[in-house]
N, C-alpha and C positions, 0 to 999 in steps of 0.2 A: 504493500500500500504506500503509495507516493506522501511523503511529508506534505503538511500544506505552507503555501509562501507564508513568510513571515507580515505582519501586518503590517502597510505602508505608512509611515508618516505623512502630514498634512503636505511639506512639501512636496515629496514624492507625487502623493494622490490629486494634486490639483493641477497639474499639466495633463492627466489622460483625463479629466473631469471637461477641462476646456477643450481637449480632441476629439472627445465624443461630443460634444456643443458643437463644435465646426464640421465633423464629418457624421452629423445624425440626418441622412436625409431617407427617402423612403418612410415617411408616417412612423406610426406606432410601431409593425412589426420588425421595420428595418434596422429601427433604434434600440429597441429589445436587442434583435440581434447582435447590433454593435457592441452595446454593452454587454453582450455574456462574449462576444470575443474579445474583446478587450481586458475586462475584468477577471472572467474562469479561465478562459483556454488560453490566455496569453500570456498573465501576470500571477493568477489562483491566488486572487485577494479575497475570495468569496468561492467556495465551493459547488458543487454543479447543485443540489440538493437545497440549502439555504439561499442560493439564486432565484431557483424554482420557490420556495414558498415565498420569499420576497413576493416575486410575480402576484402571486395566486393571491396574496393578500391585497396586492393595490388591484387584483380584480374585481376585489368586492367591494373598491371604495368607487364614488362620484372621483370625477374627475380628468385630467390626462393621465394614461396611466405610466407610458414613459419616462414621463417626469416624475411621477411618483415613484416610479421604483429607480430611478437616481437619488431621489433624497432617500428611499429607505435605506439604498446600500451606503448612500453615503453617512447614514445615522450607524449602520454595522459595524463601516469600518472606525471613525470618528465621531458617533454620537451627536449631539447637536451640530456642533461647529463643521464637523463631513458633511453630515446632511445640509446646514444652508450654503454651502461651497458646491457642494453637489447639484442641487437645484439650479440653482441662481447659474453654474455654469450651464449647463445644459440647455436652458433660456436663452442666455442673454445673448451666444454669438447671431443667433435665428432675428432676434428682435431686433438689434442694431439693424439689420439687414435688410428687416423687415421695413424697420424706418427711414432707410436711405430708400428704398424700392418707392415706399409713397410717398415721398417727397416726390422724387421723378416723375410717379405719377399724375400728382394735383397739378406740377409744373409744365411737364412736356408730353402728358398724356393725349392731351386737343390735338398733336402733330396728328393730320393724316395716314400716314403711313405706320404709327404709333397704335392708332384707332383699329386700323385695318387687321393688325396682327392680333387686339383682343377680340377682335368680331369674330377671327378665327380657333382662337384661344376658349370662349364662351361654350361654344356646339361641344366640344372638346368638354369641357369642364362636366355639363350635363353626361357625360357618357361615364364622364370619371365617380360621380354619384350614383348611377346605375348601375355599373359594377361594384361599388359598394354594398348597394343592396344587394346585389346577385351574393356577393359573399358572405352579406348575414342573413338573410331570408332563409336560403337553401342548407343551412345548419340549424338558428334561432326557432325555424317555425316550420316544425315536422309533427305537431299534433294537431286534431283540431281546434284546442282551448287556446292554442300558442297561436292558432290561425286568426282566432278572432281578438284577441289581445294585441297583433296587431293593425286587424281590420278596424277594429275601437281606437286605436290611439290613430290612423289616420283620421278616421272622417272629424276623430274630437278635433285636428289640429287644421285640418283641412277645410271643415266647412262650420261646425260647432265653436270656433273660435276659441278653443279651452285652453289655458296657459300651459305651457310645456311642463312647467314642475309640478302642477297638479295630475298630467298623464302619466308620467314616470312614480306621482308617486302611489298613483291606484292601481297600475301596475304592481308596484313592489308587496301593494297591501293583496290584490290578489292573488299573488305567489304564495306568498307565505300566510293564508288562511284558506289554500286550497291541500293542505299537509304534507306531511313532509315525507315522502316515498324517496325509496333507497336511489329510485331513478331519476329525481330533482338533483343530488349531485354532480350523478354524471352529464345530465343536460346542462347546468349550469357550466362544469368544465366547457362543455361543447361549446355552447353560444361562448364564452369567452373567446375562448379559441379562435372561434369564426370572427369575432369581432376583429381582432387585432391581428390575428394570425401566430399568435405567441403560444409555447405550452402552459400546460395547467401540472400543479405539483402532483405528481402519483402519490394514489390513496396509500396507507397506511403508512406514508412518510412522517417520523417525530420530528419536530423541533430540536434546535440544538441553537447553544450560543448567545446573544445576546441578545438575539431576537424571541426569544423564549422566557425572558426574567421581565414581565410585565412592571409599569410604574404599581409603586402603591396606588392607592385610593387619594388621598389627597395631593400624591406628585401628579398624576394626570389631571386634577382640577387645578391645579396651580400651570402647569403645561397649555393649559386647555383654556384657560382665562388670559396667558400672557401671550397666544398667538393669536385669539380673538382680539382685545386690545390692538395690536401692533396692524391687524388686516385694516380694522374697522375705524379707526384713529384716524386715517389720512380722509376718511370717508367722513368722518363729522367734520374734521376740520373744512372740507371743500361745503359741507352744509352750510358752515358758521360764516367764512367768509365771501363764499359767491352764493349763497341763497341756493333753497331747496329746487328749483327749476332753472338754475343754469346747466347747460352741456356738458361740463362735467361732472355736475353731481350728477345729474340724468345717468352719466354712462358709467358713473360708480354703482347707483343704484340696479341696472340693470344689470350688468357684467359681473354683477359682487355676487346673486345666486345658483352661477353658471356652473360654478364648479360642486357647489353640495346638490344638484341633481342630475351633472352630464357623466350619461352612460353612452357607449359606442361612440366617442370621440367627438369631434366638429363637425361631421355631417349631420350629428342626432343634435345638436344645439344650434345648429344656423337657421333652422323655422323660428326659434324662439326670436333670436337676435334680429333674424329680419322682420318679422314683425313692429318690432319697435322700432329699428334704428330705420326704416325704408316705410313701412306703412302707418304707422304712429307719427313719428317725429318727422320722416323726411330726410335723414341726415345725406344719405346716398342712396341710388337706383338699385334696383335687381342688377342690372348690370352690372353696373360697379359693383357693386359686394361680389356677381361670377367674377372681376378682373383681381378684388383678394385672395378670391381663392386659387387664382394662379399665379398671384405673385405667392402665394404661400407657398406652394408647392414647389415652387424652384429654389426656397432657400431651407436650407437645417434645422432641424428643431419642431420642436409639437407644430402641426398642423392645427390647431385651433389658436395660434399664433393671429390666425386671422381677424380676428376678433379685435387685434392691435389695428390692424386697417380698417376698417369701420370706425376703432375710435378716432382716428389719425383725420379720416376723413369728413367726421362729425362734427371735429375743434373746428377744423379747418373751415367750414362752412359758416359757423357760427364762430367766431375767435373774442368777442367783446368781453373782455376789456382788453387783450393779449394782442400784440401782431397774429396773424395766421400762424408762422410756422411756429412759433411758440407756442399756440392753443393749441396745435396740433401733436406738437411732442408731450404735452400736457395729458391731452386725449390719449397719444401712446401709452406713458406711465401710468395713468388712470390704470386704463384696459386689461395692460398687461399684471398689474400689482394686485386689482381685483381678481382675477382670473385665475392666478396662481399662488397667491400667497397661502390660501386653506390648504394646497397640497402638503404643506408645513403644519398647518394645522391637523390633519388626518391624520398625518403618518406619524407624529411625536404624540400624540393624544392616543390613536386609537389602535393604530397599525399592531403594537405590540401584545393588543389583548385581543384584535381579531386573529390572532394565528389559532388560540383555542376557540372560535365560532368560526372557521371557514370549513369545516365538515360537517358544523349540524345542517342538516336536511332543510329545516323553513328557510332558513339564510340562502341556500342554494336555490332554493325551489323559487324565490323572490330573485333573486338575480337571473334566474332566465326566463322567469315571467317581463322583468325590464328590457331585458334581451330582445325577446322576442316585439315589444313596444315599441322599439328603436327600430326594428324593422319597417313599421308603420308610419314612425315620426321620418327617417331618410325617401322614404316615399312621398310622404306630403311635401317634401325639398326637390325632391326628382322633378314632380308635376309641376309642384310651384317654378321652378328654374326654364325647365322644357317648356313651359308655356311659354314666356317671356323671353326665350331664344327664339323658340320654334314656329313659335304665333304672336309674334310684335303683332298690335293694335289688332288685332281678329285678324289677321290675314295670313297665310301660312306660308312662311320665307323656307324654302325648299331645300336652295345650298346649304341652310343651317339643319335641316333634319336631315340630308342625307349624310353629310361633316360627322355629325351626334352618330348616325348610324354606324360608320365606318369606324368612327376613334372605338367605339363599343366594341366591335367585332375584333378590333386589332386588341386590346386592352385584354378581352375574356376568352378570344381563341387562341393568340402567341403568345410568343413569350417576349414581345418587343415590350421595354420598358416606356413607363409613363413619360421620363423627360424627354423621350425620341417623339413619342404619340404628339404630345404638346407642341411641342418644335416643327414639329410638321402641319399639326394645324395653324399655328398662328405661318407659317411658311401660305398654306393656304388660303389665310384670308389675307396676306398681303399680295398675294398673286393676283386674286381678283379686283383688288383697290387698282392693282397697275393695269390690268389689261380693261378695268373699264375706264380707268382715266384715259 
């Protein structure tokens, strides 16, 4: 049996913490993977087993779960101080990047030829949603109760106008008061699985290490109340001194319950957010919000990053009292502080005492009841987007559905990756900008 690596110090651990921030691209599963090569197979700072339950434990939390299980491992190896080093790297090179992308775009997005390459970027996008759902449909929703738990959490979102955190959470309530069979587990694995693409820790694995020795009773309420504070802090402050209905409180307030009810990633929370930030408020079009979800996809890091663009674009429209680009880096911090700080909150508070409740049966049975909901909520996103691509103003723009058609086909029958698919739609619709000019 191989010794295991000695445990790294802080300086050692925080150059592959900001490796893995620079080379996380590929979503959820891509980033998982990063981390178990970097981490297991390259360094054995983390064992293949206590890796695995990490996982399994940030699957049963709200949230990003990539990000969470960077701050878990990084709470393993160093405890508080690893875990916010962990996080916060994992973030931050994605976000920079994020915010240089929309700057360029509020600035130089009008060019022409700029336009032309997200008009072809868009059809593209809706396909990349679609296959989303192909991948958690076709695991999440194999019975008939998990059929209609989906088909309920669409029409709720699609046409009943129900708030996203109240779908997810009658979901979770229906899970776990329909009991708790041997086989709520293993569908729970499963839907995880499908979600992200990542493994689920094999049953009868113990716990070991430090991930095992829970806080007392009163350290998790002291934990628990100092990382509430520290989330919700910058959030009064922005009540007290710009008033309860300026832009950014607005995108504190919205963006701050994003992460205690997002399951299946940014696909299952951008109904939520567009609803507000486009059909509420106005901040940005359908459109725009498809053009974040492709500037997100080209850079590192959580893909619900996107959410930074939206708020980027919401200062920016509204910027009073601030220059624009300074409402708008505002709107960035906002977005991204609200979004991800609870990940700190979950994983120091809860993370260490869900390892003994991620086997009992209602917990699982609840997670793939949500599961299978996020199948229904990414659908209301598919329809809502493909309209607005596919059928601008009632009338049915062609090149864009058959574009949608082909990225789909190329996406779920090769194996050609995403940045090639993109690249060659936005190549597409700048073709057609030249040959109709």
């Amino acid at each position: 049996m191989t010794a295991p690596a000695p445990v790294p110090t802080l300086r050692e651990a925080w150059p592959v913490w900001l490796r893995i921030g620079l080379l996380g691209f590929g979503g959820p599963a891509g980033q998982i993977a990063l981390m178990h090569r970097e981490l297991v197979e390259r360094r054995g700072w983390i064992d293949e087993r206590r890796f695995l339950q990490a996982l399994n434990v940030c699957m049963l939390l709200p949230g990003p779960e990539a990000h969470q299980l960077s701050v878990y491992v990084g709470w393993l190896l160093h405890r508080t101080k690893g875990a916010v080093i962990a996080g916060v790297l994992f973030v931050l090179p994605g976000a920079a990047m994020l915010w240089a992308l929309s700057w360029l775009y509020v600035t130089h997005g009008h060019n022409a030829a700029v336009s032309a390459a997200f008009a072809g970027l868009r059809p593209a996008l809706v396909a990349v949603i679609a296959a989303a759902l192909w991948r958690v449909g076709r695991t999440a929703v194999r019975t008939v109760p998990q059929a209609l738990l989906a088909g309920g959490a669409f029409l709720a979102l699609a046409f009943a106008d129900v708030a996203f955190p109240w779908v997810i959470g009658a979901a979770a309530l229906v899970g776990a008061l329909s009991g708790g069979s041997r086989s709520a587990r293993a569908s729970s694995g499963e839907a995880a699985e499908a979600a992200e693409g990542a493994p689920a820790l094999p049953r009868g694995e113990a716990s070991s290490g430090p991930a095992s020795e829970p806080l007392s009773g009163w350290g998790t309420v002291r934990t628990a109340v100092r990382w509430t504070a520290l989330w919700l802090a910058p959030i009064a402050g922005l009540v007290l001194v710009l008033g309860p209905e300026h832009v950014l409180t607005l995108q504190a307030r919205i963006f701050s319950p994003v992460s205690l009810v997002t399951f299946g990633g940014a696909y299952a929370v951008l109904p939520y957010v567009a609803h507000h930030a486009v059909d509420t408020h106005g901040w940005l079009t359908a459109g725009q919000m498809l053009d974040g979800l492709a500037l997100a996809e080209t850079k590192p890091g959580p893909l619900v990053l996107v959410l930074q663009f939206v708020g980027f674009l919401g200062a920016w429209s509204s910027p009073a009292p601030f220059a624009p680009l300074a409402a708008a880096t505002l709107g960035s911090a906002v977005t991204v502080w609200s979004t991800f700080v609870p990940s700190f909150l979950f994983i120091l508070t809860i993370a260490p005492h869900m390892e003994r409740l991620n086997q009992r049966p209602r917990i699982a049975k609840a997670l793939a009841s949500v599961t299978a909901a996020v199948a229904g909520v990414i659908l209301s996103l598919a329809v809502w987007f493909g309209r607005e691509v596919g059928w601008p103003d009632g009338r049915a723009d062609l090149w864009a559905i058959g574009l949608s058609v082909a990225a789909g086909v190329v996406l779920t029958r090769t194996r050609v990756g995403l940045p090639w698919v993109l690249a060659a739609c936005a190549l597409a619709g700048w073709v057609r900008y030249a040959l109709a000019g």
